[in-house]
N, C-alpha and C positions, 0 to 999 in steps of 0.2 A: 597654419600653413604660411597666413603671411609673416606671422617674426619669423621662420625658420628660411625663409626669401630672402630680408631684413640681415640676417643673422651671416648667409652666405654672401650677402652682397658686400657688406661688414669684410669676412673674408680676403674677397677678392680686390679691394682696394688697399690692403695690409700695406704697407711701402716699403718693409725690408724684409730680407731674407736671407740664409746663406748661399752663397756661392755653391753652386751643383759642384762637387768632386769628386762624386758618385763613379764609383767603377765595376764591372760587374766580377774581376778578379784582381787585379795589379792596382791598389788603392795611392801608391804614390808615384808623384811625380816630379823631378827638378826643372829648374831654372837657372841659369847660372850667369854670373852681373861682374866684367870687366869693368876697368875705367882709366882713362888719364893714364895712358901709358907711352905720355912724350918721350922722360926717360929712358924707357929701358929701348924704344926707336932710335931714339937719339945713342946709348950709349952703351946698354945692357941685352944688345939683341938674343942672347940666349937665355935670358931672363923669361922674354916673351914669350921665346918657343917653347921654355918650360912649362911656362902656366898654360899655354893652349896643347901642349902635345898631353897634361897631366887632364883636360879638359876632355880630347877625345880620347886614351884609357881607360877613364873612369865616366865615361857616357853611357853604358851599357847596363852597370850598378846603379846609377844614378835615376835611371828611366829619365835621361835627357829629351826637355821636349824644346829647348831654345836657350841661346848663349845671346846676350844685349850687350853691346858695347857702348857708352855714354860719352863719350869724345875723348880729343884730344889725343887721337891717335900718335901725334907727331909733335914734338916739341917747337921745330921753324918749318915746319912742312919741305926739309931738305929732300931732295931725289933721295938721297942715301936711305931716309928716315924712310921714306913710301916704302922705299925695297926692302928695309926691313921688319915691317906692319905689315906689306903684304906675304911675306913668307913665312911670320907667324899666323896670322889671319888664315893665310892658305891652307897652314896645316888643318883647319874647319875644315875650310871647304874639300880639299879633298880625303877628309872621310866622313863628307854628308852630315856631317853636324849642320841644322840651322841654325843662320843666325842673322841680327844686324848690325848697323852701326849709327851714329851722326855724328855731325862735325864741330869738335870744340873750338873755342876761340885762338887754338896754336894751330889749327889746321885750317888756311886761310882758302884750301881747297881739295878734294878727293883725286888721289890720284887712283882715276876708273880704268887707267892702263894697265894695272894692274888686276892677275884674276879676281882676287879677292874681294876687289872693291870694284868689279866690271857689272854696270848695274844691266848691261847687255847680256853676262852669262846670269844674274841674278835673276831675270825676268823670266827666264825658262826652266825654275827652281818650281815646284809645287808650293812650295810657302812661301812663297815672295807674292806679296800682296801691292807694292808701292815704292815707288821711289822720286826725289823731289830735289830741283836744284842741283844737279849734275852729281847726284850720289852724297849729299849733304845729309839728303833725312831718308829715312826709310822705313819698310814696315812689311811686317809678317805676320802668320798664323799658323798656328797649330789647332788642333782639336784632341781634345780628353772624356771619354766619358758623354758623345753626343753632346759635349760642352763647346766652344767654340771660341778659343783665346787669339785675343791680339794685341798686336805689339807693335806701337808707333813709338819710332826714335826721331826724336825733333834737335836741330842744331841750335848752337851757342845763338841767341839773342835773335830768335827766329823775327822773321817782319811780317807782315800783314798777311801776304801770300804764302807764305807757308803756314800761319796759324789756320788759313783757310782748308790748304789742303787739307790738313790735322783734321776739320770740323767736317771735312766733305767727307775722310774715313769716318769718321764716327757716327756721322749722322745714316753713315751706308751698312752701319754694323752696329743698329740699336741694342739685338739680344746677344753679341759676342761681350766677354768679359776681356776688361782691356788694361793693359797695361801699359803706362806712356813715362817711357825714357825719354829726358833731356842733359843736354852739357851741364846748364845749370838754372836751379829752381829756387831748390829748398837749401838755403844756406849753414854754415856749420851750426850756427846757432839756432836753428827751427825757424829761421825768419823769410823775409822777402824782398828782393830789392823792388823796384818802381817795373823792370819786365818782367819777372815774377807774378807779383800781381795781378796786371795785366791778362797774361796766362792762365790765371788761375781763373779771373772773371770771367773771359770768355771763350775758352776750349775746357776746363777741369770740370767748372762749376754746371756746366750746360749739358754735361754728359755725364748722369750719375752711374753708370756703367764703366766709367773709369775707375778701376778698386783698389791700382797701385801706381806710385811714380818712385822714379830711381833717377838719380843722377850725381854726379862728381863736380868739378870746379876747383869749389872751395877749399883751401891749404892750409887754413892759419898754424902754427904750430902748436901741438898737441889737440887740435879741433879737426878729427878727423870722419867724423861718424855723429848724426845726427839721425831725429826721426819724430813724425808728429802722424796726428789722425785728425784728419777734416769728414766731418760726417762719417760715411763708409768708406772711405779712400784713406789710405795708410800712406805716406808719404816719407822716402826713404833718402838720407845723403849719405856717402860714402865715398872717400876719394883718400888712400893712401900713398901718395907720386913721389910724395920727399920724405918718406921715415923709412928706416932699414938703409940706410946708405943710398937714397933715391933710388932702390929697387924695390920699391912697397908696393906698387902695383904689379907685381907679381901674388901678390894676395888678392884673391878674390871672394866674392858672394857668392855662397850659396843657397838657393829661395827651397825649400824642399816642400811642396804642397801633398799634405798627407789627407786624404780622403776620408778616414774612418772618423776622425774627430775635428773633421774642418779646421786645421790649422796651414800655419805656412812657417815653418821652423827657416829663420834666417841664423847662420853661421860663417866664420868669416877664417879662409883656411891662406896660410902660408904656402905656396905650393914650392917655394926656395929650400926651407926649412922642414917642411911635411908638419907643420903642426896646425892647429886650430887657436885663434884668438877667444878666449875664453869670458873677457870680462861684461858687462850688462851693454855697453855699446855694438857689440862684435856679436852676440851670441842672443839668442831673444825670440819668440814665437808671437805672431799676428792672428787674430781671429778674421779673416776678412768677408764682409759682406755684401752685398750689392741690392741697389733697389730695384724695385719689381712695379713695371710701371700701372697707374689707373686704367682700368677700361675704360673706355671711354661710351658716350653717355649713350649713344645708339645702342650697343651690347648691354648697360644697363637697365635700361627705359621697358623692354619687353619684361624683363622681369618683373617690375613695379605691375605694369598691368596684368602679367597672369596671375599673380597675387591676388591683384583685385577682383579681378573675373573669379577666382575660384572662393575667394573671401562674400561674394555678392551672392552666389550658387550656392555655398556651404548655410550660408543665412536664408535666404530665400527656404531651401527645404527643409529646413526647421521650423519657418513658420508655415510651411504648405500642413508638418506633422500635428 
């Protein structure tokens, strides 16, 4: 009795696991990952409405459960540029697509006058979980499967205070599976600058329940797509803003979480052209897992003793026989 106490206890401290994507019929479900579309604000606005209008048509096929947008909404953060992010953006919102956004280093501020980015009409959204810095960062949720996702988008070169916010969600959403957009993290080359780092020490590292990050930025030429695995967390770069005639952020990510065999199939679709980017950078499946935390030692300790109590009783009447 008592190695088979011993043996469950063993069990219940295991530290990894996969991710629940358990469905009781509809076993998949998208994701869908914008970025860096100063450009097409600044210059290609029907660009934008392309890929958001080709977004909510194919929401439906797709079992869309959230659209992240990683910055840079706006190339100089011009009035004209908001007006035309927000009327892409909008087409989201009015057909109830959720979604977020945060603020890259071209968008020196949110313009919240607009609906799209109104964190006033956002707050009375059922998935709108947060918002920080006058609509800089934001963060939603969904749920799958009695599963329970979230999504914090943190901005370009966040400072103390907002890394905080980040920790006050997460530490508020221990058993939610989370996923944390930023403007910029993981660089084209899998690397880190010095806030990187930083980021990484104290909001990534502290929350093993973080199982993916996505973000843009990074330009260099032909360095457009990155990607690394830290422990259980997959960690994603992607930002096409100047290939295609600076209308490549009309190409987006698609995360497709298939339940039956715990994957998360990434693909990366032209929505200008209608094609799919096919090569080992653009095209590619994740296994992703998440840890499953220790009991802690009050929940364990009773077991140690009923062991022993029954281990003390199980002896004693054998030598009573």
């Amino acid at each position: 009795m008592a190695a088979l106490v011993v043996v469950l206890i063993f069990g219940l401290t295991t530290t990894i696991i996969p991710i629940n994507l358990a469905a009781p019929s509809d076993t998949v479900f998208s994701v869908v990952w914008i970025t860096d579309t100063q450009f097409l604000s600044q210059s290609y606005p029907n660009d934008f409405d392309t890929a958001c209008n080709w977004i909510v048509n194919n929401a439906a096929s797709l079992n869309l459960k959230a659209v992240i947008h990683t910055g840079d909404l706006t190339n100089n953060a011009a009035d004209y540029e908001w007006t035309n992010a927000g009327h892409s953006m909008g087409l989201l919102l009015n057909n109830n697509i959720t979604y977020c956004w945060c603020a890259g280093n071209h968008d020196s501020y949110v313009a919240t006058n607009y609906p799209a980015f109104s964190t006033t009409i956002m707050r009375g959204k059922p998935y709108w979980v947060s918002d920080y810095n006058s609509g800089m960062n934001t963060a939603i949720s969904f749920n799958y499967s009695n599963q329970n996702f979230l999504i914090i988008d943190i901005e370009y070169q966040a400072d103390n205070s907002v890394l905080q916010w980040a920790n006050n969600l997460l530490n508020s959403h221990p058993s939610s599976s989370v996923i944390i957009g930023t403007h910029a993290y993981l660089d084209a080359e899998a690397g880190y600058d010095s806030w990187a780092t930083n980021f990484k020490a104290t909001v990534l590292d502290t929350h093993p329940n973080v199982f993916l990050t996505l973000n843009g930025h990074f330009h260099p030429a032909g360095l457009y797509a990155s990607r690394t695995k830290v422990g259980n967390r997959d960690e994603l770069f992607f930002n096409r803003q100047d290939q295609d005639g600076y209308e490549g952020a009309a190409t987006i990510r698609l995360l497709k979480f298939d339940a039956t065999i715990n994957t998360i199939t990434v693909t990366t679709y032209n929505t200008l052209q209608n094609s799919l980017l096919t090569d080992s950078d653009n095209q590619f499946t994740l296994i992703p897992s998440t840890p499953i935390p220790e009991f802690p030692s009050w929940i364990i300790l009773p077991f140690f003793i009923m062991a022993t109590v029954l281990v003390v009783l199980a002896f004693g009447k054998k030598r009573d026989r």
